[in-house]
C-alpha positions as CSV (number, residue, x, y, z in Angstrom):
1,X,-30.2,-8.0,-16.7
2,X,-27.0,-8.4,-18.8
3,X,-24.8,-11.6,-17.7
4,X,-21.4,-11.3,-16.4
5,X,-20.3,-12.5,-19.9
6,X,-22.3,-10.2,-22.3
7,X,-20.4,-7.9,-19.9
8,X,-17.0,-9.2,-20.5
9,X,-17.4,-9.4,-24.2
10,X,-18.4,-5.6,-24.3
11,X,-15.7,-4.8,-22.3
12,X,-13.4,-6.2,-24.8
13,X,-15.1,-4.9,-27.9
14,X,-14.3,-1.3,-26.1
15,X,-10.2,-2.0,-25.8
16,X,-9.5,-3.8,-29.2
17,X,-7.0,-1.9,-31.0
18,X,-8.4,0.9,-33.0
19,X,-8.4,0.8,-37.0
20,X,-5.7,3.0,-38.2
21,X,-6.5,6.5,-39.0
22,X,-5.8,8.2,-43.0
23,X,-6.7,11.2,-44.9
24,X,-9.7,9.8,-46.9
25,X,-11.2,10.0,-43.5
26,X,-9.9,13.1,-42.4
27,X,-11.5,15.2,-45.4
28,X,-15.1,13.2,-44.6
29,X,-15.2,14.3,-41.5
30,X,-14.0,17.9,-42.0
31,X,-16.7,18.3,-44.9
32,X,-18.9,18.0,-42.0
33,X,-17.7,19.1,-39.0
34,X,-19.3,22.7,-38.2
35,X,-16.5,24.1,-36.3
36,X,-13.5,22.9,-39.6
37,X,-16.5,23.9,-42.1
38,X,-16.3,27.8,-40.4
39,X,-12.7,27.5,-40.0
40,X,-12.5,26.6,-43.8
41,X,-14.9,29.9,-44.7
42,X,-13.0,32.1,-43.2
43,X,-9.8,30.9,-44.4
44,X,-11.2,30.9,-48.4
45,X,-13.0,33.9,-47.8
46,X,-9.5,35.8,-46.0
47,X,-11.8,36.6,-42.5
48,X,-10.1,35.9,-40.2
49,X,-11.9,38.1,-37.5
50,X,-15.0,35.8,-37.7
51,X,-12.6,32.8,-36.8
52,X,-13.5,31.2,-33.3
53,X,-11.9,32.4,-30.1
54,X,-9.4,29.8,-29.8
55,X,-8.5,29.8,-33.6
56,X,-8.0,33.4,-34.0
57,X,-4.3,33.6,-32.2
58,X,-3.4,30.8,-34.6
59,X,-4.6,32.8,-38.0
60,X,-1.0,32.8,-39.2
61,X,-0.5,29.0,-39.0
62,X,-3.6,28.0,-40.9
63,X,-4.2,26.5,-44.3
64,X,-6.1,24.4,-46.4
65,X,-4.5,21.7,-48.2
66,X,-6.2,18.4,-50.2
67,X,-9.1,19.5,-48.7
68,X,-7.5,19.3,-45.5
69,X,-7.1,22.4,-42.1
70,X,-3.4,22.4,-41.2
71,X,-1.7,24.4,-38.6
72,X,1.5,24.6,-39.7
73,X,3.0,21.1,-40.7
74,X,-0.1,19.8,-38.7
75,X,-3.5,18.3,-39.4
76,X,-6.6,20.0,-37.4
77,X,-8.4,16.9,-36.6
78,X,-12.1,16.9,-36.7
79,X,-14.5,16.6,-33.3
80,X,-15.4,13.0,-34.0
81,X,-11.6,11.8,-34.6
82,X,-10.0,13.6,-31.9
83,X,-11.0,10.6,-29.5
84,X,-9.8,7.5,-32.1
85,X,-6.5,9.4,-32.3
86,X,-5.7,9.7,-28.6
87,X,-6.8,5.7,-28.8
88,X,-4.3,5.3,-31.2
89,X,-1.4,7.2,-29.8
90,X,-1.9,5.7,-26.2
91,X,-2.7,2.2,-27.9
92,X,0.9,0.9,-26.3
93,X,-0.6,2.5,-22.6
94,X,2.5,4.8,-22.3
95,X,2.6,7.8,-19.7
96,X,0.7,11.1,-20.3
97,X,3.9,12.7,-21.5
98,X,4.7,10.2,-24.1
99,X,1.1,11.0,-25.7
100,X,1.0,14.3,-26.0
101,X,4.5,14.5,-27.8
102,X,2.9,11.6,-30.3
103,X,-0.1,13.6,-31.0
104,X,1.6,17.1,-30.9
105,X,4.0,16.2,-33.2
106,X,1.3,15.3,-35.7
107,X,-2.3,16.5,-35.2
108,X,-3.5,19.9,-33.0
109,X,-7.1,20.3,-32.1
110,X,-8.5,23.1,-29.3
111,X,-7.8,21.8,-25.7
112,X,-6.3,18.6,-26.8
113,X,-4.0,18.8,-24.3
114,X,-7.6,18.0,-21.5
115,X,-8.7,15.0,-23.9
116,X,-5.7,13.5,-23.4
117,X,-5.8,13.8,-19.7
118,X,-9.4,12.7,-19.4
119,X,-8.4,9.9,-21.5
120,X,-5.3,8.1,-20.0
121,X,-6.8,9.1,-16.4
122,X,-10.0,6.9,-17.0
123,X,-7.9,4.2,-19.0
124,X,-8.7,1.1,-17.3
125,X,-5.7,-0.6,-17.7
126,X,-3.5,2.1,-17.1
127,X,-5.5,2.5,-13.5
128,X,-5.1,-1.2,-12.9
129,X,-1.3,-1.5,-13.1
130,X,-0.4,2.3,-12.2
131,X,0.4,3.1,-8.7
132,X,-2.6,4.3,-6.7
133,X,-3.6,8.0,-6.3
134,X,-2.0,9.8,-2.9
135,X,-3.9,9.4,0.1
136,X,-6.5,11.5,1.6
137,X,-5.4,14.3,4.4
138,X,-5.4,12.6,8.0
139,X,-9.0,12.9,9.6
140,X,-8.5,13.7,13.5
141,X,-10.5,12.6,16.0
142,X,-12.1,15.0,18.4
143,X,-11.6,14.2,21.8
144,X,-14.5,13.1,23.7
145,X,-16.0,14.9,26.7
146,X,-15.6,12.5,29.5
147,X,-13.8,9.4,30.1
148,X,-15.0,6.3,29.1
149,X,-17.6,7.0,26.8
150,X,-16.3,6.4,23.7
151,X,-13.6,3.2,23.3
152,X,-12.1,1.1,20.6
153,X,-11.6,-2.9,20.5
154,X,-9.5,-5.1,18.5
155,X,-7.7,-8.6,18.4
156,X,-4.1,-8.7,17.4
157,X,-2.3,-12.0,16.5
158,X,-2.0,-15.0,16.4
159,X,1.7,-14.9,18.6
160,X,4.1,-17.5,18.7
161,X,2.6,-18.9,21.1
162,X,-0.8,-19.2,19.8
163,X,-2.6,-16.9,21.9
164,X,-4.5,-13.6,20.8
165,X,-4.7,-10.9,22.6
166,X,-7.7,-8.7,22.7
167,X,-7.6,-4.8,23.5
168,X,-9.6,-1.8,24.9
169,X,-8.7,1.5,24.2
170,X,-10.5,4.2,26.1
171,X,-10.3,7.6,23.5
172,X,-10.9,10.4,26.1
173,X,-7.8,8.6,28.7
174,X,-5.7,6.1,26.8
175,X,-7.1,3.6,29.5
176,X,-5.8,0.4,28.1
177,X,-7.3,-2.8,29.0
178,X,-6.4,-6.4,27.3
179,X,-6.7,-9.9,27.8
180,X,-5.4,-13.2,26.2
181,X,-7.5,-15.5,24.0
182,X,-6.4,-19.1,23.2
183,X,-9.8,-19.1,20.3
184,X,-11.3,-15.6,19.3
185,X,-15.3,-15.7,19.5
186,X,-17.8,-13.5,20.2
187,X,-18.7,-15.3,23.3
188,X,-15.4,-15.4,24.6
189,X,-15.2,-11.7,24.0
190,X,-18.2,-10.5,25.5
191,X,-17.7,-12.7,28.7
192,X,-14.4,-10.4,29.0
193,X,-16.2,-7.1,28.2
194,X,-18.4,-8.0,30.5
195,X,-15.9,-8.4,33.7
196,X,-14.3,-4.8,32.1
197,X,-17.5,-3.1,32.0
198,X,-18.3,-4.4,35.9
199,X,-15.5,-1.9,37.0
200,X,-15.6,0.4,35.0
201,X,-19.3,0.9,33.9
202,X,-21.0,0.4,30.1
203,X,-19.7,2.8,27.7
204,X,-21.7,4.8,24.7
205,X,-20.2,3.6,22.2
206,X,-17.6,1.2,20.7
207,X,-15.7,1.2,17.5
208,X,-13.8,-2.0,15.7
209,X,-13.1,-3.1,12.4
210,X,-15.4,-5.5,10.3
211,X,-14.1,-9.1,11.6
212,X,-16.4,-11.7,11.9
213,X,-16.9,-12.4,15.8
214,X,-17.1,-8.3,15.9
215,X,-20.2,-8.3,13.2
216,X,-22.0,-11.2,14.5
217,X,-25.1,-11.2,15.4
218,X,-24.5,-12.4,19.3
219,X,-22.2,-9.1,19.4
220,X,-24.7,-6.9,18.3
221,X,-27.3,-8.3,20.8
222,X,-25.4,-8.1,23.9
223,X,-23.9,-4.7,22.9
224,X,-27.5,-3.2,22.0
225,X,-28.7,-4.8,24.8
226,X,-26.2,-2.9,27.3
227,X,-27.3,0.0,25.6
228,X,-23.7,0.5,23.9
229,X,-23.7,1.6,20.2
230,X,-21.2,0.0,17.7
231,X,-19.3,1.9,15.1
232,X,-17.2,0.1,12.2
233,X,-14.9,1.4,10.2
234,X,-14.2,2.0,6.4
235,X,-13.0,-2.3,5.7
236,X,-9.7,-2.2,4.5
237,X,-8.5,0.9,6.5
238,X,-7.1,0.1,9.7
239,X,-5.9,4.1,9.7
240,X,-9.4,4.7,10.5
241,X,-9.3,3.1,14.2
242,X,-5.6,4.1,14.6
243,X,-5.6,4.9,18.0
244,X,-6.1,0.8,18.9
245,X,-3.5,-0.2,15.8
246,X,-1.1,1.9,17.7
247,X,-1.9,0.2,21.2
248,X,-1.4,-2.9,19.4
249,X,2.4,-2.0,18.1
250,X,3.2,-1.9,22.2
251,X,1.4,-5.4,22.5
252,X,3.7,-6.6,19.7
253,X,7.3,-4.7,20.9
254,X,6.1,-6.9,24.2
255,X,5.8,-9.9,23.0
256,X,9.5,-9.6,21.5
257,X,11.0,-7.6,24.0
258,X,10.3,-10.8,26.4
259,X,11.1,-13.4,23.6
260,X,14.6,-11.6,23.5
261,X,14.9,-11.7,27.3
262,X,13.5,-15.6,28.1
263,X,10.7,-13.8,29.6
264,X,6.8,-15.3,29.2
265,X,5.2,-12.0,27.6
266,X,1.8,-13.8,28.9
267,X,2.7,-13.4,32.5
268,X,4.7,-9.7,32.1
269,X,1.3,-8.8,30.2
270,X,-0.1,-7.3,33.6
271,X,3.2,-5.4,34.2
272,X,3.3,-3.7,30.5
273,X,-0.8,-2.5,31.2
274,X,0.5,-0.7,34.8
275,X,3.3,1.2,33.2
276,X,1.0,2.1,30.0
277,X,-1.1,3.6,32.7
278,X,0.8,5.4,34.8
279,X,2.8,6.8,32.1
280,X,2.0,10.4,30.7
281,X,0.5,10.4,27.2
282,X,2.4,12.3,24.4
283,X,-0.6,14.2,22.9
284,X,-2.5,14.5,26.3
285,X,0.7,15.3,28.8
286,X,-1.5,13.3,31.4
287,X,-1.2,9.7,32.7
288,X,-4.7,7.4,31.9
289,X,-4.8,6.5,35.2
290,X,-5.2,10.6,36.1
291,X,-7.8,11.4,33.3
292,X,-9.7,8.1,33.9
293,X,-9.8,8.4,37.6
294,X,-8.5,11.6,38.4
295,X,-5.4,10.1,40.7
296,X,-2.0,8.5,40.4
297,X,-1.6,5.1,41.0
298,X,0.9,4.1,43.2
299,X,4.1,2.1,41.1
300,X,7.3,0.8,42.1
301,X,9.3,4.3,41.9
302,X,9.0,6.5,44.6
303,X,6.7,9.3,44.8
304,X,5.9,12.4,47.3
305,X,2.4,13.9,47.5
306,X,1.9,16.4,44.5
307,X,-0.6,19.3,44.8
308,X,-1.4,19.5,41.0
309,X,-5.2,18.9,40.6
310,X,-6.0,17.3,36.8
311,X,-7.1,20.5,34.4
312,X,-9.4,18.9,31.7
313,X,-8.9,21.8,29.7
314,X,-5.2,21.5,29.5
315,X,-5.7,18.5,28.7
316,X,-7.6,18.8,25.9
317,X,-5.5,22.0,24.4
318,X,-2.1,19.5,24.5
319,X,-4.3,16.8,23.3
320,X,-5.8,19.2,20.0
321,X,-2.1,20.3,19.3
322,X,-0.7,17.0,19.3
323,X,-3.4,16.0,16.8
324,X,-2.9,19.2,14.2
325,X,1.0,18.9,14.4
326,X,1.1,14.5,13.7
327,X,-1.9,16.0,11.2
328,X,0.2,18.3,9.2
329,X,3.7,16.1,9.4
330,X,1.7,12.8,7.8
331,X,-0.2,14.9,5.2
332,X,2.8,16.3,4.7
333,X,4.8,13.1,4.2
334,X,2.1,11.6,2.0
335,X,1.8,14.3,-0.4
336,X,-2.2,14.2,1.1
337,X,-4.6,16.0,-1.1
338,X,-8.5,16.1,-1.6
339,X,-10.8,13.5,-3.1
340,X,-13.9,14.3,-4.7
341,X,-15.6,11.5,-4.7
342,X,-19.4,10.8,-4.6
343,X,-21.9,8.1,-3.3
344,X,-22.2,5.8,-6.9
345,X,-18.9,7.0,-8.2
346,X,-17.0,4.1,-9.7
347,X,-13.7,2.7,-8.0
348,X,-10.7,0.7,-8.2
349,X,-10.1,-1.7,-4.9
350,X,-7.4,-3.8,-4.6
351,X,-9.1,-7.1,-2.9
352,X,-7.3,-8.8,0.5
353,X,-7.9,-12.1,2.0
354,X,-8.7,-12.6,5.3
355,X,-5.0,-12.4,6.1
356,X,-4.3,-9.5,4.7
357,X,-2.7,-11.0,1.9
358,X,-3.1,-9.0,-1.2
359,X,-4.7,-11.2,-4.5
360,X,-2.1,-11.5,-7.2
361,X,-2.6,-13.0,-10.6
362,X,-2.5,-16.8,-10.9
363,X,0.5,-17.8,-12.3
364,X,0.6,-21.3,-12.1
365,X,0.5,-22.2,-15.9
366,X,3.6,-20.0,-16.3
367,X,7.7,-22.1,-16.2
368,X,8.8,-21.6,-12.7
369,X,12.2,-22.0,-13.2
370,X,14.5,-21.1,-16.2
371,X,17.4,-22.9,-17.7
372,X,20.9,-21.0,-18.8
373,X,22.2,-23.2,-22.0
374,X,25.7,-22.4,-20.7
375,X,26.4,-23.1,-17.3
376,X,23.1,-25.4,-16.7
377,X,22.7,-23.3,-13.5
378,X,19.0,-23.0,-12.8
379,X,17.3,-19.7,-11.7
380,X,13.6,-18.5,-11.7
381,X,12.3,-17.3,-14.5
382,X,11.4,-13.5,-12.8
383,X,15.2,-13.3,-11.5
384,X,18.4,-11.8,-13.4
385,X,21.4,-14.1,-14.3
386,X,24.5,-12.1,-13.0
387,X,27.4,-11.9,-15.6
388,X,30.3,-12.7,-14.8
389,X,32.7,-9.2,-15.0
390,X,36.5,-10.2,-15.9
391,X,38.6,-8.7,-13.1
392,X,42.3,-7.5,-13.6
393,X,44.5,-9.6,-12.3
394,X,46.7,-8.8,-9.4
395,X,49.7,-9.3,-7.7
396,X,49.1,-11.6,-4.8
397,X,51.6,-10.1,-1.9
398,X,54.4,-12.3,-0.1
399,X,53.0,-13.7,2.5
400,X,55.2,-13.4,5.8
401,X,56.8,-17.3,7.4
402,X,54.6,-18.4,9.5
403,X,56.0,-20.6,12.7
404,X,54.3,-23.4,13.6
405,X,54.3,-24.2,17.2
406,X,53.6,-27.5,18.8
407,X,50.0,-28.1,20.2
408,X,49.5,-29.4,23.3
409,X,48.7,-33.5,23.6
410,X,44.9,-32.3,24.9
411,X,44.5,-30.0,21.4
412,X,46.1,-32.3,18.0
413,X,43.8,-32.6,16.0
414,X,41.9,-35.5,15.5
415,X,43.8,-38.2,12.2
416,X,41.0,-38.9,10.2
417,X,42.0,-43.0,8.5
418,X,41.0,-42.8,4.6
419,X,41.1,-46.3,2.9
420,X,44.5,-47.0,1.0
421,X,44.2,-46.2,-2.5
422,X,44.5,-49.4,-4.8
423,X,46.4,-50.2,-8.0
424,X,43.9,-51.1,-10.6
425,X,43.5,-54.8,-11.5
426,X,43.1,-54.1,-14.9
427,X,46.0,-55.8,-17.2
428,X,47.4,-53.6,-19.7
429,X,49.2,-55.1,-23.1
430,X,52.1,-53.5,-23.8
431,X,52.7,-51.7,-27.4
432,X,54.6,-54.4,-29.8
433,X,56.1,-51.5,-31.6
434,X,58.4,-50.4,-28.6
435,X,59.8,-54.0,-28.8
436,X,58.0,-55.6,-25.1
């Protein structure tokens, strides 16, 4: 198996810079390339309707000289050169555009215009530091058949105060449940499950990210042992369990909204859950409480009877609309389009810790501060000195007298004593030319 290092080497052998390119080599290769050596027969032999497809439009333009196809002022470049130039003219890893005028202006070759895409769209480098490709179109979620069947869990914090909180997120409802953690385990989150599931029975399936007390093995027990099956989701891609990420932006607006007021978001947690749930959803136009258990619960604004009966069918028409509209407005936004990739295709992923912090390159060994000669003011070495820009001067306007009225005994301000200022001690010799 080849080592890491054998790997490395090759991979550098690949990206030196290319030897430069001349006409010796030119002529070699058109002697035998078996497209040019055509090209050149019919040119000598004055047939030009036995010139390839793509040549024959061009039967004006071409000539031979030193031994050498031109189109014009510009070199046809044989098959096995056409890749070294587009090396050579991307060698600085400029843009697409930038290539194609360095190479047009100079060389032509049939669809050289799709080499030089192919080339600078699989250039390593260029894909490291370029920005990534647009996203993929929004994938909605089809809404489940009954309540409680299919939910969603995740942990969001740590808070100021310490605490976690863990949520539940029914998909058919928007039943929310949630509790607060001091240490996230899996222990401590299946002993909550556990109380949730006693009112409200085991559901079929539930769906979290990849963290570690979701992926243990204790998790995946106790879930597989209440018959529950669990569902990740693509790492990196909290998108892909959005309906939880955007239970956990009303956790968060919480937990400041009470910080702003002096309130303890731990004990106004219980409040925020009841008005969640007896508030009508935007893409269902029902209340959780109503599609969860088919009734209203009872809050602190009044109410009278109602005679409207819960229509599961309305709710799922409202609920499919919703979806296809927020679809169209974020592929929209995004400039979504189609990927096309396939299991063993090889890709580019930008690594996180567990944080979420992305990895940057060390730059330790590099001066972290810089020194102007001038003013001896020190700045970092990634940040812009301002320049000073002379302003015009300007006529400063007469100020208007000012009267000064007494203060109050209560309101003069405070004397502050600074020590007498001394002659100096030193004795001085007068000059003998002044006549002392």
């Amino acid at each position: 198996m080849e080592s890491c290092a054998d790997r490395y080497v090759h991979y550098l052998a690949e990206q030196l810079t290319p030897i430069a390119m001349n006409t010796e080599e030119i002529q070699e290769h058109s002697k035998t390339d078996p497209e040019l050596i055509l090209v050149r027969q019919c040119i000598e032999n004055n047939q030009s309707h036995k010139l390839p497809p793509q040549y024959k439009p061009l039967e004006q333009e071409l000539s031979i000289v030193d031994n050498i196809i031109r189109r014009g002022n510009r070199i046809i470049l044989p098959t096995k050169l056409r890749s070294k130039a587009i090396k050579l003219a991307h060698e600085d890893h400029v843009g697409m555009t930038k290539t194609k005028q360095r190479i047009r202006s100079k060389l032509w070759w049939p669809n050289m215009d799709k080499d030089i895409e192919q080339h600078i769209r699989t250039c390593h480098p260029c894909q490291i530091v370029g920005k990534p490709d647009r996203p993929e179109p929004v994938q909605s979620t089809k809404l489940p058949d009954e309540p409680w069947t299919e939910l969603a869990i995740d942990v969001c914090g740590p808070f100021p105060t310490g605490e976690y909180v863990v949520s539940l997120n029914d998909y058919y409802s928007r039943w929310p449940e949630a509790t607060i953690l001091r240490t996230v385990t899996s222990a401590k989150i299946l002993e909550w499950l556990d109380n949730v599931f006693a009112t409200h029975g085991y559901p079929k399936q539930i769906k979290s990210d990849n963290a570690s007390y979701f992926t243990s093995q204790e998790f995946k027990q106790t879930l597989t042992s209440w018959g529950i099956q669990q569902h990740f989701i693509t790492p990196y891609w909290p998108q892909a369990n959005g309906k939880i990420e955007r239970f956990n932006q009303v956790i968060l607006k919480h937990v400041l909204t009470s910080n702003t007021t002096g309130r303890d978001w731990r004990k106004s947690l219980p409040m925020m859950l009841r008005n969640y749930r007896t508030t009508p959803h935007q893409s269902t136009g029902e209340t959780p409480a109503m599609m969860l258990m088919h009734r209203e619960l009872r809050t602190k604004l009044p109410s009278v009877k109602s005679c409207k009966s819960y229509d599961d069918t309305r709710a799922q028409q409202v609920d499919a609309k919703a979806k296809q509209q927020a679809k169209e407005y974020a592929d929209g936004k995004r400039r979504a389009r189609e990927k096309d990739f396939k299991i063993g295709d090889k890709v580019l992923l930008q690594l996180q810790d567990q944080h979420g912090q992305k990895y940057k390159r060390n730059s330790d060994h590099e001066p972290a501060e810089g020194k102007d000669e001038e003013d001896d003011t020190e700045h970092p070495a990634n940040e812009q000195v301002p320049q000073q820009v002379p302003q015009p001067e300007e006529e400063t306007p007469p100020q208007p007298e000012q009267v000064t009225q007494p203060l109050p005994h209560s309101q003069q301000p405070l004397s502050v004593h600074s020590p007498p200022r001394k002659r100096s001690a030193r004795k001085t010799k007068l000059p003998e030319r002044f006549g002392y």
